[in-house]
C-alpha positions in Angstrom: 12.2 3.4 -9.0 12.3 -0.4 -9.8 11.6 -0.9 -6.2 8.6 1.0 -6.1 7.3 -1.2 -9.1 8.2 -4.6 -7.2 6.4 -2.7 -4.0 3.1 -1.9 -6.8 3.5 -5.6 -8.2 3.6 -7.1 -4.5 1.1 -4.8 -2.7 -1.1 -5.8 -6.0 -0.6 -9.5 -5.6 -1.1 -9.8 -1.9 -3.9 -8.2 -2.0 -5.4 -10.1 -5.2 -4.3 -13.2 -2.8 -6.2 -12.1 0.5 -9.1 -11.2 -1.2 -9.4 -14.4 -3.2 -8.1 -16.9 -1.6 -9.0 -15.8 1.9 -11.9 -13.0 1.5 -13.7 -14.7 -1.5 -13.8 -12.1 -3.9 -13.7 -12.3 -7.3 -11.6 -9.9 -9.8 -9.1 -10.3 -12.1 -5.2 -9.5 -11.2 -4.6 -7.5 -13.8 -7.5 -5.4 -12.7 -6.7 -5.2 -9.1 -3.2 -4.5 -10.2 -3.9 -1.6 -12.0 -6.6 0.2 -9.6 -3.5 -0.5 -7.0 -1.0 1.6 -9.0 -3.7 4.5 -8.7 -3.8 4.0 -4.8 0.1 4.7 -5.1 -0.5 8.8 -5.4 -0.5 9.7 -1.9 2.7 7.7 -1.1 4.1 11.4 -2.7 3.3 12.7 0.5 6.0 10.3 1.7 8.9 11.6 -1.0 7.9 15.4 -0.3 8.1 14.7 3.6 11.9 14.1 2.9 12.3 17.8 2.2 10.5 19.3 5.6 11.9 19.9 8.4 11.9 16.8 11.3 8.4 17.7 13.0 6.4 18.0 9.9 7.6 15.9 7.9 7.0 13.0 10.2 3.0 14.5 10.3 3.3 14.7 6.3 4.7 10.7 5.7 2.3 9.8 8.4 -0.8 11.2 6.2 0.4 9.6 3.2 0.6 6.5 4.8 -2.8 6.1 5.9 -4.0 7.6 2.7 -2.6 5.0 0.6 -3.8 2.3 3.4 -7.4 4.1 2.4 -6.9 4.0 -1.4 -6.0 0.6 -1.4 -9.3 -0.3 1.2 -11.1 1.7 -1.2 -9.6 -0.3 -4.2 -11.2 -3.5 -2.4 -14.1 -2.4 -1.7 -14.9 -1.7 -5.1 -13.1 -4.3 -7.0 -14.1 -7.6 -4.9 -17.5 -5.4 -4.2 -16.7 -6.0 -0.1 -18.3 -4.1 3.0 -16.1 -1.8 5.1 -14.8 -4.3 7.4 -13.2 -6.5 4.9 -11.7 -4.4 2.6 -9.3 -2.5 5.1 -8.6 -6.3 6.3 -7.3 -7.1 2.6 -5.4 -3.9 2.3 -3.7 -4.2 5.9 -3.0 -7.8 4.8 -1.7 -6.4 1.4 0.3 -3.4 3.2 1.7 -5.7 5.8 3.1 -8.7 3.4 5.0 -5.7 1.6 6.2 -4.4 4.9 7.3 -7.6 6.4 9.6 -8.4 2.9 11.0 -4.5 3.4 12.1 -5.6 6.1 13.5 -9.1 5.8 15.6 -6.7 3.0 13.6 -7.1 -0.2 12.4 -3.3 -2.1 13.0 0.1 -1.0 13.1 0.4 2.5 9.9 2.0 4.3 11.6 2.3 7.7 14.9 3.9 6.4 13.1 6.3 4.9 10.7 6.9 8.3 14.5 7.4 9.6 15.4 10.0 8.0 12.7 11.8 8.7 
């Protein structure tokens, strides 16, 4: 559980980071951080896809994952009021910082759990 509030917290601040500092935008971290914790609900998919057997559960985390990539372009879009093309830029920017520290061993472990399945 606390790492899925350092993942909300990081995912939150990278992308308050790409879409200020290298998108422009304007919007307040606080606000971006809460709209982000909303984009969390389809990483569910991910936690029920533990319980299915091997060949749909790896369909199920798979649709979760590109869900929450969605939520959080969608998140963007509206908070730093950016077209399309920028706004999945600052989520897969977002996405990928919390990815790269999952795997350099900091938070729960996305590819562990991607393992198992």
């Amino acid at each position: 559980m606390f790492g899925g509030v350092i993942g909300w917290l990081v995912i939150g601040g990278a992308l308050w980071l790409a879409s200020v500092k290298l998108l422009d935008g304007e919007a307040r971290f606080q606000t971006v951080v809460r709209l982000i914790g909303f984009a969390h609900t389809p990483l569910l998919l991910v936690a029920i896809a533990l319980l299915l057997p091997s060949p749909v559960s790896t369909a199920v985390a798979a649709v979760g994952l590109v869900w929450f990539i969605a939520a959080v372009a969608a998140a963007a879009q509206a908070l730093f009021d950016f077209d399309r093309g920028r706004s999945v830029s600052a989520a897969l920017l977002a996405v990928a910082t919390w990815w790269i520290l999952q795997m350099i061993g900091i938070g729960p472990s996305l590819p562990l759990v991607l393992r198992r399945l």
